[in-house]
N, CA, C and O of each residue as an XYZ file, in Angstrom:
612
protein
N       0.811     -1.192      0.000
C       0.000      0.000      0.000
C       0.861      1.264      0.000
O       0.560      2.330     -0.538
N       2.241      0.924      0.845
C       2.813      2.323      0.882
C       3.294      2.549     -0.475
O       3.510      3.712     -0.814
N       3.497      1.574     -1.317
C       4.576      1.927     -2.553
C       3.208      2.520     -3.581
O       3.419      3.372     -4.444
N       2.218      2.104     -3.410
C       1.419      2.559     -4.059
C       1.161      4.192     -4.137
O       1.191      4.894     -5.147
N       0.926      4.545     -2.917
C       0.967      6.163     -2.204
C       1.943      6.640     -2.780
O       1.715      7.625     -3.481
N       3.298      6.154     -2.703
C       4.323      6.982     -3.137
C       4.519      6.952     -4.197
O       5.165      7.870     -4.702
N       4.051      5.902     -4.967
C       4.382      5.911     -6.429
C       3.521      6.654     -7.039
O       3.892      7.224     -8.065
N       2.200      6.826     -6.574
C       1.211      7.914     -6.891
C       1.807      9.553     -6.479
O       1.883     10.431     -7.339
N       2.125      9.731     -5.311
C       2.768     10.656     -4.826
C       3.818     11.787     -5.968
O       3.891     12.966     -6.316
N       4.419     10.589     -6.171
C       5.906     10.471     -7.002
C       5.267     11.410     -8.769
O       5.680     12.440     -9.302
N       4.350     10.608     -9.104
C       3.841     10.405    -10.667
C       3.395     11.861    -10.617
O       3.882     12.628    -11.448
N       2.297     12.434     -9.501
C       1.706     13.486     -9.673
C       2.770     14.388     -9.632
O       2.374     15.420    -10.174
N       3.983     14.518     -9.240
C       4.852     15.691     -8.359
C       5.380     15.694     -9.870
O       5.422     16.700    -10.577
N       5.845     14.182    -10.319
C       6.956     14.889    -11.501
C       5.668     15.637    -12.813
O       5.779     16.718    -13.392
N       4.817     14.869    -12.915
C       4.066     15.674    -13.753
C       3.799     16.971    -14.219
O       3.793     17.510    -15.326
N       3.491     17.461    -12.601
C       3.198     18.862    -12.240
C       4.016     19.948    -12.560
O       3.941     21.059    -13.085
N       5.356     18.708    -11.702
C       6.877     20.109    -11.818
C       7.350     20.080    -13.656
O       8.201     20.859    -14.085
N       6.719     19.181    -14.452
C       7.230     18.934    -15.610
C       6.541     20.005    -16.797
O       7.074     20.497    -17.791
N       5.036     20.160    -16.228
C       3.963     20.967    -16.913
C       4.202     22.835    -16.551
O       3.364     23.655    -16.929
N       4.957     23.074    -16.092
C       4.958     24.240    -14.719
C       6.417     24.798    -15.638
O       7.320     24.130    -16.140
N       6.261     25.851    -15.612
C       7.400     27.242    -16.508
C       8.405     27.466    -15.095
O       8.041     27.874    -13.992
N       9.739     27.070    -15.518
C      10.931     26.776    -14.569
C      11.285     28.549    -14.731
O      11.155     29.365    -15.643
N      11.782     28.598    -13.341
C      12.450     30.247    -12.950
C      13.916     29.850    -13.205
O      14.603     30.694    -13.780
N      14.663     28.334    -12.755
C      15.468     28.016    -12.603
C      16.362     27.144    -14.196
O      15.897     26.252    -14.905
N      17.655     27.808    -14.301
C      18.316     26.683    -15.193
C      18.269     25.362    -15.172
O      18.116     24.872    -14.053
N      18.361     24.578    -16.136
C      18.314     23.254    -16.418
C      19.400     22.683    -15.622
O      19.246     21.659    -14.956
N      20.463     23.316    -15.681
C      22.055     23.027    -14.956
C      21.742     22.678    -13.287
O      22.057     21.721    -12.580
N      20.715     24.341    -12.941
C      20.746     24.441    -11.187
C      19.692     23.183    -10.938
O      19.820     22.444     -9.961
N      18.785     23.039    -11.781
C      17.999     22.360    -11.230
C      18.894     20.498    -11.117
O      19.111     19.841    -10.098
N      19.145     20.219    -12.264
C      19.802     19.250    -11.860
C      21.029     19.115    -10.801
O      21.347     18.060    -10.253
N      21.647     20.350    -10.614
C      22.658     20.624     -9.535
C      22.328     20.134     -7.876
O      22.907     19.343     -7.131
N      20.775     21.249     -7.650
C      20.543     20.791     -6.867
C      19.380     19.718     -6.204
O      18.909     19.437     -5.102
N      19.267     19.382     -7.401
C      18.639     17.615     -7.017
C      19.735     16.677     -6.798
O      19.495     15.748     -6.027
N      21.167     16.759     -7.457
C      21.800     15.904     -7.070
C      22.212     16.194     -6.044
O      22.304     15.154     -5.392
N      22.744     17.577     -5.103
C      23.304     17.642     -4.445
C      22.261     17.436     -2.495
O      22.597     17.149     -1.346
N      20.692     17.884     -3.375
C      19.859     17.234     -2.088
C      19.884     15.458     -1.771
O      19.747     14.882     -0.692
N      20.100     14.908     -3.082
C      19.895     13.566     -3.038
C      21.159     13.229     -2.354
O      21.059     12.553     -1.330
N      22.380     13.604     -2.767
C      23.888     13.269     -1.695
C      23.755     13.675     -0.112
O      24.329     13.152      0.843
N      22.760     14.840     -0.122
C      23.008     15.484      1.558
C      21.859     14.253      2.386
O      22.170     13.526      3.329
N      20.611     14.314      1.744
C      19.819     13.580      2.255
C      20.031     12.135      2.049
O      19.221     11.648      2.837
N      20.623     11.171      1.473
C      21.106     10.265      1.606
C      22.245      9.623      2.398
O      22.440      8.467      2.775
N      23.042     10.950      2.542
C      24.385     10.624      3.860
C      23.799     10.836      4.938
O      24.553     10.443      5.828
N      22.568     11.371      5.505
C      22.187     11.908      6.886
C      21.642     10.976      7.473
O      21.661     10.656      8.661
N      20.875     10.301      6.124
C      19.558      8.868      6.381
C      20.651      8.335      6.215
O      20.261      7.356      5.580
N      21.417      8.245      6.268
C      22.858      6.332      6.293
C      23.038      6.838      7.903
O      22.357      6.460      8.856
N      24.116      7.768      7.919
C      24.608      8.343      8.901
C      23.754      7.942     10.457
O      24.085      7.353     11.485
N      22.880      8.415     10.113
C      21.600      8.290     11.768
C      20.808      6.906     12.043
O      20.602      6.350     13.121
N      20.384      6.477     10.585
C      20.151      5.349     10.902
C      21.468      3.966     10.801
O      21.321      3.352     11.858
N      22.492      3.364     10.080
C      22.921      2.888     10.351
C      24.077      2.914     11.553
O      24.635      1.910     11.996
N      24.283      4.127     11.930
C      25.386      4.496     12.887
C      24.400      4.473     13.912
O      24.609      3.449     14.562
N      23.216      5.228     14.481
C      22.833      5.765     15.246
C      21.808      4.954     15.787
O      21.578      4.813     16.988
N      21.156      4.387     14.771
C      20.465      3.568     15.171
C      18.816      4.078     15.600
O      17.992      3.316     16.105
N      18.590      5.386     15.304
C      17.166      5.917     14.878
C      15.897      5.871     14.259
O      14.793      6.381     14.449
N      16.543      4.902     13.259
C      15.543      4.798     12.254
C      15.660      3.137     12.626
O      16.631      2.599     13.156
N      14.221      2.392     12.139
C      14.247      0.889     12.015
C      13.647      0.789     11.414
O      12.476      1.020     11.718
N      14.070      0.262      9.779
C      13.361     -0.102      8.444
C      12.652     -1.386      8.394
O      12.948     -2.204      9.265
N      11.751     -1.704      7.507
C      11.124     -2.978      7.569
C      12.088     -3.679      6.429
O      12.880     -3.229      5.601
N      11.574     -5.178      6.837
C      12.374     -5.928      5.455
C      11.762     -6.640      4.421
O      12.045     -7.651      3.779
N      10.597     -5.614      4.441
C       9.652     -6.226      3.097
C      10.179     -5.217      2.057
O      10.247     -4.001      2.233
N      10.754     -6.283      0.304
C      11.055     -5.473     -0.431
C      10.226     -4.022     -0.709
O      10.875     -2.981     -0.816
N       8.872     -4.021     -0.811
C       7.647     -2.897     -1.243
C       8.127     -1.913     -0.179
O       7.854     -0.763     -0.525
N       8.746     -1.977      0.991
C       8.606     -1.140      1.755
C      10.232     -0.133      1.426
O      10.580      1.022      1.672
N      10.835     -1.249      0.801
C      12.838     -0.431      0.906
C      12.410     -0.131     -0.603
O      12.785      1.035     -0.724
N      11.837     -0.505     -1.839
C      11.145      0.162     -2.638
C      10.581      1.615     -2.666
O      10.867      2.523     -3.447
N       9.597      1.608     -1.484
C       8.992      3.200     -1.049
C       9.849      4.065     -0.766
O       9.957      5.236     -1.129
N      10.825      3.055      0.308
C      11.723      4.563      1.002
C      12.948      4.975     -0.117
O      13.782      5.881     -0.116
N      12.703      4.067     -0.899
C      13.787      4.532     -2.227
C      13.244      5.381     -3.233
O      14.032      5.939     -3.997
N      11.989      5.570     -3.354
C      11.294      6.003     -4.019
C      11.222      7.495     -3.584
O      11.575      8.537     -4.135
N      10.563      7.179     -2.248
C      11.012      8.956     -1.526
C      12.107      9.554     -1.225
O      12.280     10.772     -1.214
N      12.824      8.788     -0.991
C      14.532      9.420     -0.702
C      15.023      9.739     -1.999
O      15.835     10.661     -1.925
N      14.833      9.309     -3.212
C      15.636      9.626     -4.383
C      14.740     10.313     -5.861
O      15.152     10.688     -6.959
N      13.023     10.234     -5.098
C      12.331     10.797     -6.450
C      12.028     12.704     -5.444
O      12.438     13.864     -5.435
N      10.743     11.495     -4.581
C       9.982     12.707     -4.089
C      10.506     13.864     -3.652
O      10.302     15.003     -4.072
N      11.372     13.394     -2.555
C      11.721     14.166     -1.962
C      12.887     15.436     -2.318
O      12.912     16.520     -1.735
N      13.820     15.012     -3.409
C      14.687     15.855     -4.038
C      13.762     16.822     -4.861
O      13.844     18.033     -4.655
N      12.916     16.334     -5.757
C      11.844     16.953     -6.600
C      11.106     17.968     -5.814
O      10.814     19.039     -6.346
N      10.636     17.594     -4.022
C       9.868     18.665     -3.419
C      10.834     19.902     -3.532
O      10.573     20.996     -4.033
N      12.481     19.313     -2.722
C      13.073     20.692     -2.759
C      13.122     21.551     -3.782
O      12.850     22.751     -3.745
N      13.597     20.691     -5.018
C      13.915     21.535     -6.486
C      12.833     22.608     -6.637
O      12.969     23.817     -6.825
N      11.664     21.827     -6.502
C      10.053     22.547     -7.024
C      10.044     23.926     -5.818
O      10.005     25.084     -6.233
N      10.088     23.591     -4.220
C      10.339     25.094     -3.517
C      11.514     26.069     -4.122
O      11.321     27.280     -4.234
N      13.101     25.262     -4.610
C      13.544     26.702     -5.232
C      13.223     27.184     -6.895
O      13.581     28.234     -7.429
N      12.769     26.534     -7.245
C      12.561     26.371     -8.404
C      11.052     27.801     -7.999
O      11.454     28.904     -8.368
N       9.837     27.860     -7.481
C       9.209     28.337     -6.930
C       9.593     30.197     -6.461
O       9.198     31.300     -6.841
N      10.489     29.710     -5.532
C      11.241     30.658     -4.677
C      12.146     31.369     -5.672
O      12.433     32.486     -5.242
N      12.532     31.182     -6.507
C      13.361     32.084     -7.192
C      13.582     33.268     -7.540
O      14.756     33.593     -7.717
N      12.471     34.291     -7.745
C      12.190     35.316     -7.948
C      12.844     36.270     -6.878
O      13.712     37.128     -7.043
N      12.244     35.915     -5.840
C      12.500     36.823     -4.412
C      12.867     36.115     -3.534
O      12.225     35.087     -3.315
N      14.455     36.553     -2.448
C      15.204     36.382     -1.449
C      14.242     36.101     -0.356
O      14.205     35.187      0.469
N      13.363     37.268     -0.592
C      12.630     37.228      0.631
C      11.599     36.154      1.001
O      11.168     35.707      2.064
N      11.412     35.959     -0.084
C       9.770     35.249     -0.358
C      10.605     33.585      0.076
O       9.979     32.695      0.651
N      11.876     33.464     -0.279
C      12.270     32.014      0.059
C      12.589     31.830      1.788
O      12.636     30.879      2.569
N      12.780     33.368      1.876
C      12.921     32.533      3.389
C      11.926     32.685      3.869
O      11.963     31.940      4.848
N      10.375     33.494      3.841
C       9.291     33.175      4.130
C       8.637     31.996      3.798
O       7.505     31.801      4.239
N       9.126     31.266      3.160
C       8.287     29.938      2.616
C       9.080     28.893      3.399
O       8.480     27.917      3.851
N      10.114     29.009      3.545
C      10.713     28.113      4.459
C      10.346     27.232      5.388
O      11.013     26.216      5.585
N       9.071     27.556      6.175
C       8.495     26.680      7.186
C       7.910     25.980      6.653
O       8.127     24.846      7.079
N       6.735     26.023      5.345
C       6.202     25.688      4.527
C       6.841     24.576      4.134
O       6.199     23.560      4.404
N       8.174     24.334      3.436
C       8.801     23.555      2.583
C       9.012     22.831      3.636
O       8.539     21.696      3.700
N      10.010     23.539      4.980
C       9.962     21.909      5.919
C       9.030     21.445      6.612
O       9.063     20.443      7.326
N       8.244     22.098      6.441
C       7.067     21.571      7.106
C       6.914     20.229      6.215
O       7.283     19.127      6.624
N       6.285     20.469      4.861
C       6.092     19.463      3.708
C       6.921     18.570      3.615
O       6.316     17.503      3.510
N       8.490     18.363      3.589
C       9.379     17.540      3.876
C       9.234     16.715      5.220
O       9.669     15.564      5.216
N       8.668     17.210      6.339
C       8.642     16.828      7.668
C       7.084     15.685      7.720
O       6.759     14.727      8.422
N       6.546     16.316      6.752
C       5.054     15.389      6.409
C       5.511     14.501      5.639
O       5.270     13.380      6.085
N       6.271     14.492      4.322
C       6.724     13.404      3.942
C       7.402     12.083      4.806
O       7.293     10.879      4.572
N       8.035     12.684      5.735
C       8.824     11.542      6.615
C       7.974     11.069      7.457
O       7.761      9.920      7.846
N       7.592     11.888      7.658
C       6.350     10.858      9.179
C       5.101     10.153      8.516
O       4.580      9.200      9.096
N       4.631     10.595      7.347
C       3.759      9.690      6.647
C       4.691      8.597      5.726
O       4.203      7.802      4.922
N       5.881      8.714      5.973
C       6.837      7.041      5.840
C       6.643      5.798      6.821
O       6.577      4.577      6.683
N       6.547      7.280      8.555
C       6.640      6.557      9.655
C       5.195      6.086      9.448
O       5.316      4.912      9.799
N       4.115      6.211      9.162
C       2.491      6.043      9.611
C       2.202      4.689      8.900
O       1.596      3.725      9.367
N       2.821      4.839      7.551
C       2.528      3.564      6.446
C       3.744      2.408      6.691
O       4.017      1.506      5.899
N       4.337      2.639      7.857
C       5.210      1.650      8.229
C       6.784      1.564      7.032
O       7.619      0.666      7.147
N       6.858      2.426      6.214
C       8.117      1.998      5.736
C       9.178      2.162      6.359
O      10.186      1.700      5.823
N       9.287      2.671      7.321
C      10.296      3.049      8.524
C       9.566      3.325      9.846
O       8.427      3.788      9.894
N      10.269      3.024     10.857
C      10.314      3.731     11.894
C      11.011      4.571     12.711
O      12.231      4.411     12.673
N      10.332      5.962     13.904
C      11.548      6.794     14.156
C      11.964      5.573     15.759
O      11.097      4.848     16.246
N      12.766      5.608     16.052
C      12.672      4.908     17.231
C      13.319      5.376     18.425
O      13.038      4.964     19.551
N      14.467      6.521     18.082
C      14.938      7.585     18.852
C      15.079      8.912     18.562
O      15.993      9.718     18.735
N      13.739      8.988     17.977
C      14.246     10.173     16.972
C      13.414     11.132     18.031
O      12.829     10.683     19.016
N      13.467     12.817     17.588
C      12.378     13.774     17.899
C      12.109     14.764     16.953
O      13.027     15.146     16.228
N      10.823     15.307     16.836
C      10.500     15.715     16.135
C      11.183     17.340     15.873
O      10.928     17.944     14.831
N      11.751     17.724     16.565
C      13.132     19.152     16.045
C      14.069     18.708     15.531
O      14.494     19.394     14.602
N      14.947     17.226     15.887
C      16.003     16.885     15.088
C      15.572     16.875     13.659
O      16.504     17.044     12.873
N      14.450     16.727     13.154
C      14.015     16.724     11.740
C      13.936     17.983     11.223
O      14.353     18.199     10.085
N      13.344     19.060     12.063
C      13.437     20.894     11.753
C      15.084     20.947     11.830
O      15.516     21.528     10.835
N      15.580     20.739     12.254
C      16.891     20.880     12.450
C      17.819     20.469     11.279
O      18.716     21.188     10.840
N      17.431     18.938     10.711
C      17.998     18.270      9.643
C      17.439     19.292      8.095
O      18.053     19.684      7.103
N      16.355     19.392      8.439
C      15.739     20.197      7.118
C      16.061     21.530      7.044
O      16.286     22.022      5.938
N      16.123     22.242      8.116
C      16.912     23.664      8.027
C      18.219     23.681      7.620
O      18.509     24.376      6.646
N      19.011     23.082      8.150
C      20.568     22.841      7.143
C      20.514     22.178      5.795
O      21.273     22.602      4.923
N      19.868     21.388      5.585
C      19.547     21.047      4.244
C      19.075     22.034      3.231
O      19.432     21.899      2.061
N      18.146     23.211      3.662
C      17.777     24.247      2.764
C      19.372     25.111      2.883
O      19.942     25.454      1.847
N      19.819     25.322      3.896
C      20.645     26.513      4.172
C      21.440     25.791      3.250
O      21.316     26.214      2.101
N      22.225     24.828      3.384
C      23.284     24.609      2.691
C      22.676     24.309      1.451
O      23.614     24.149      0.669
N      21.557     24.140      0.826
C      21.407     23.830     -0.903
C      21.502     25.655     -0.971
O      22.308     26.248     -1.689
N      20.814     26.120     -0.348
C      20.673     27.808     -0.777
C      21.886     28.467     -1.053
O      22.056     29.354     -1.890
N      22.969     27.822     -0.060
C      24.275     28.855     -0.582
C      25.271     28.108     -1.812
O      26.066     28.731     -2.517
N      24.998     26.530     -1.879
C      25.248     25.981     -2.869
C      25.127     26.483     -4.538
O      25.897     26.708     -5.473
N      23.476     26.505     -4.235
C      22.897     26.757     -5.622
C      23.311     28.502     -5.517
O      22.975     29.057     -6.563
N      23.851     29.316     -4.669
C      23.722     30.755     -5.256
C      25.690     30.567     -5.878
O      26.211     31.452     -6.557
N      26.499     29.205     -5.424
C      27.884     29.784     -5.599
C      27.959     29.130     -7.047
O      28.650     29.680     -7.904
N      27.061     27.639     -7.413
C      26.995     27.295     -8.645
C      25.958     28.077     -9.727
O      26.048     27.678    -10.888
N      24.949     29.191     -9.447
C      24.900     29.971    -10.410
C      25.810     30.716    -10.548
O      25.892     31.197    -11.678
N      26.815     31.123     -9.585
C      27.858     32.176    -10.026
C      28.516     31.291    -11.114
O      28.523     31.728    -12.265
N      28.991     30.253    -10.886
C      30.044     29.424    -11.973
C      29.344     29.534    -12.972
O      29.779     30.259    -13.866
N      27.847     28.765    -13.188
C      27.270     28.815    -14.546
C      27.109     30.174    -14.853
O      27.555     30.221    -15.999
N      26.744     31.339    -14.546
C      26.640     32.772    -14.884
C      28.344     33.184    -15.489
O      28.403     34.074    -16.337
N      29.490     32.609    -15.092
C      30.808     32.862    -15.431
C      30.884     31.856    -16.646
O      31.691     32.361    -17.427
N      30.521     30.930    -17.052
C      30.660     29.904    -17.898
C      29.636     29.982    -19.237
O      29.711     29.309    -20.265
N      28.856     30.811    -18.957
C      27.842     30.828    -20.093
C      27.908     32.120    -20.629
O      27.157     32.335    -21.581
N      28.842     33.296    -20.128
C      28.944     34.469    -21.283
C      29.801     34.348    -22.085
O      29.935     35.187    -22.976
């Protein structure tokens, strides 16, 4: 059932972000999908295999889902907030709660449909994980438009 949700989840998001007039280069956007998919993939190794926070199930459908959200949805939500946010400085850090909020709903409706569990976790270490995750894609993506802005005149 969960892979279903997410694969539905998944289908509508890329659709949407696919139909939808980009603020952002083709370059940044792939920049920083790869570079959310590296941050958010070392944090989820990091906490759960070191730390021991997370406890995954061992039904394939379920390491399916969380692969599905860790490497479709969830990079795609961020892209789509800066992708969104682009226009105005301001307007991105006002939306900010918004986006982790939405990221923070993604993970706990992982926890609800059983594809994971938190088992020492709390619910600020996740505001916490998602606030450095924006901060650091934000100053990322402003030092790799400088390169592509130097590389494309």
């Amino acid at each position: 059932m969960a892979f279903s949700i997410f694969s539905a989840l998944s289908i509508i998001s890329i659709t949407a972000f696919a139909v939808t007039n980009k603020r952002l280069h083709l370059f940044e956007i792939m920049f920083i999908w790869m570079v959310a998919m590296i941050l958010d993939h070392n944090v989820m190794t990091v906490v759960s295999v070191n730390m021991g926070m997370y406890d995954f199930a061992d039904q394939p459908s379920r390491y399916w889902s969380l692969s599905l959200v860790r490497i479709v949805l969830i990079p795609l939500l961020i892209v789509w907030y800066f992708d969104a946010t682009a226009s105005k400085a301001i307007l991105q850090w006002a939306l900010l709660p918004l986006g982790i909020g939405v990221l923070i709903g993604i993970e706990y409706l992982c926890d609800v449909l059983n594809v994971f569990h938190h088992t020492h976790w709390k619910l600020w270490w996740s505001v916490i994980e998602w606030f450095g995750l924006f901060v650091v894609l934000h100053y990322s993506r402003l030092w790799y438009r400088n390169v592509l802005r130097r590389e494309l005149q």
